[in-house]
KOLTOR-788772 format. One record per residue: residue in three letters; y, x, z of N, C-alpha, C in turn. Coordinates in steps of 0.1 Angstrom, whole numbers, plus 5000, padded with zeros to 4 digits. Last residue first. Layout:
ALAYXZYXZYXZ/...
***
This chain:
UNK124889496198126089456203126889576190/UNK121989276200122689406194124589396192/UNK119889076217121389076209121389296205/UNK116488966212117389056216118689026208/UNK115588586228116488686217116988806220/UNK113488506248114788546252115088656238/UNK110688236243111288406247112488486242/UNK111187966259110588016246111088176252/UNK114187806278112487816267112287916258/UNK117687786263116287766273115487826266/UNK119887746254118787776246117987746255/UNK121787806283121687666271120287626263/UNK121288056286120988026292120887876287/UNK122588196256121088206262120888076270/UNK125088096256124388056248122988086251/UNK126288246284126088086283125288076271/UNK125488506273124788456287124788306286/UNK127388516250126088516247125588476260/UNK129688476262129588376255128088376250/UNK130488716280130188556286129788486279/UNK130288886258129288886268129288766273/UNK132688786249131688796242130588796249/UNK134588896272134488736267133188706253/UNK134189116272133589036286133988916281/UNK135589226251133589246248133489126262/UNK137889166255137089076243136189106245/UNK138289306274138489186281137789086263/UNK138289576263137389536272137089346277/UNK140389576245139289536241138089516250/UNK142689536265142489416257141289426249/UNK142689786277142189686284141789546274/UNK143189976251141689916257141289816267/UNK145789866249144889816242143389836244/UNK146889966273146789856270145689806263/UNK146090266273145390206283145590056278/UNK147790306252146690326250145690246259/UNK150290256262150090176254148390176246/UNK150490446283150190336286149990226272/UNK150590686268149490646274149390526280/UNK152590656252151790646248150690646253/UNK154690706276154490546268153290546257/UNK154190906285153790826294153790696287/UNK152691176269153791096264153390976276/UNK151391456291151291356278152491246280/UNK152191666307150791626294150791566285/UNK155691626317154091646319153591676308/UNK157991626313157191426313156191466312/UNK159591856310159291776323158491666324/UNK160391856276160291936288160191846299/UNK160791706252159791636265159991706277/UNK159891996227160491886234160091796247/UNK158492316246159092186234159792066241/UNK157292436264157092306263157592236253/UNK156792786272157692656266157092546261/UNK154292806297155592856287156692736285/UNK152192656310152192706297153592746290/UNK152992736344152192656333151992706321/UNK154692996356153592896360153592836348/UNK154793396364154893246351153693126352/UNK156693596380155093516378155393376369/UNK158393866382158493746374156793666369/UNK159394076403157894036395157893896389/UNK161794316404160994146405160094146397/UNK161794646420161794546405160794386407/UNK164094836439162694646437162594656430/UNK164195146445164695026438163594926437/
***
């Protein structure tokens, strides 16, 4: 007589969501949103200190602390 060998892929029971993977797709994209939006404030800050340096001229170059 066979007996099946029942091999078990991932982690079991998944709970709700069953099938949408790791993680919540809307919560990761709303994640990735708002970092894009704080990266695009630090590069608008960065660009604002480079033009304020380079304006200043002269003399020896202010450290910033970010």
């Amino acid at each position: 007589m066979h007996h099946r060998r029942h091999r078990h892929r991932g982690f079991g029971f998944r709970g709700p969501g069953i099938g949408r993977g790791w993680y919540d797709r809307e919560k990761v994209l709303e994640r990735l949103e708002e970092y894009q939006r704080d990266l695009e404030q630090e590069l608008a800050d960065v660009s604002d200190l480079i033009k304020r340096l380079k304006t200043e001229g002269g003399g020896q170059p202010e450290t910033a602390t970010v």
